[in-house]
C-alpha angles and dihedrals in degrees: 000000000000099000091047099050089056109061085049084056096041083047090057098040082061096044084055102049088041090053086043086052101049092049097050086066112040088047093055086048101039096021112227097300082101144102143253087232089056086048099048085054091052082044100048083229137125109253085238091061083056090037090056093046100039128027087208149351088267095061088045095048084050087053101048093033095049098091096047093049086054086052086045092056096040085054093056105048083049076060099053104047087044094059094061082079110018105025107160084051094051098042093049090044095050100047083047086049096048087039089057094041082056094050101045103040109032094186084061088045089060101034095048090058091049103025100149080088115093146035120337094252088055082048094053101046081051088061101051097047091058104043080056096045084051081048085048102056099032084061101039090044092047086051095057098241099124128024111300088236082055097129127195090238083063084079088058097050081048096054094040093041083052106041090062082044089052098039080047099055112018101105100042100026114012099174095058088109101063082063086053091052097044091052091051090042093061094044095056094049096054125042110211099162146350121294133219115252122276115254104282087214085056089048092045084048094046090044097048093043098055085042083060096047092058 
């Protein structure tokens, strides 16, 4: 019975890692607004084998995203400690770093603008990089590297500013968004007028989110 018993477990563990494989990279390609139908034909598997391993796309992005939200976080927290000596360097090389993240991989580029979704460990990865990129722009703004009514909600009109640049473009003309770095990056740098208030919706998330991280 036992030997039986392993090859079917061995059989399984590959199905899995097939199924993990192929939807990598779908969702890099397609980003997550996909299904597991479309997954089980990357995968050269039946729907039912993904069926019986994940509930939803969502529980199997969380799965193949998790790992790269952890390097995210670790990044950014790189980003953080650097900028207490060189902020305007670790500020520019971190939003090109999250830019780029968003271009080449459009899953991350959806999960990383509504990443209370997923597994707790997804959740938690989230967290941390956001208490570190907080961290990030207090630092590189008191230091007087970027405008001083540079807010941290600015990040998440960025991403999502970028992420329709990127789903625009990624097929024709897939460095468009290193133009549209370099453009922010100069107008944060530099205040030449007054700006608009952020959303007050984006500053009461960002508030109750870093309550929450205390």
């Amino acid at each position: 019975m036992t030997d039986t018993a392993k090859p079917l477990r061995a059989d399984a563990e590959r199905n899995r890692q097939a199924i993990i494989c192929a939807a990598g990279s779908v969702f890099a390609d397609e980003g997550t607004a996909v299904t597991l139908e479309r997954i089980a034909a990357a995968a050269g598997v039946g729907v039912g084998t993904i069926y019986r391993r994940f509930a939803s796309v969502e529980e199997l992005v969380a799965v193949v995203l998790e790992e790269k939200m952890r390097r995210y976080a670790d990044r950014t927290e790189e980003a953080a400690e650097q900028a207490i000596d060189h902020p305007w360097e670790a500020f520019r090389d971190w939003v090109l770093f999250i830019l780029e993240q968003q271009a080449t991989d459009l899953a991350f580029s959806d999960v990383v603008l509504s990443s209370n979704d997923g597994s707790e460990l997804f959740r938690a990865e989230s967290r941390r990089a956001l208490r570190a990129s907080i961290r990030l722009v207090g630092r590189t703004r008191d230091a007087g590297a970027i405008r001083s009514d540079f807010d941290h909600s600015d990040l998440l009109m960025l991403q999502h500013a970028n992420a329709g640049l990127v789903r625009g473009t990624h097929r024709h003309a897939s460095g468009a968004w290193r133009r549209f770095a370099d453009y922010m990056l100069q107008s944060f740098r530099v205040a030449q007028g007054p700006l608009a208030d952020p959303p007050a919706v984006w500053v009461r998330e960002q508030a109750a989110g870093a309550g929450a991280l205390d």
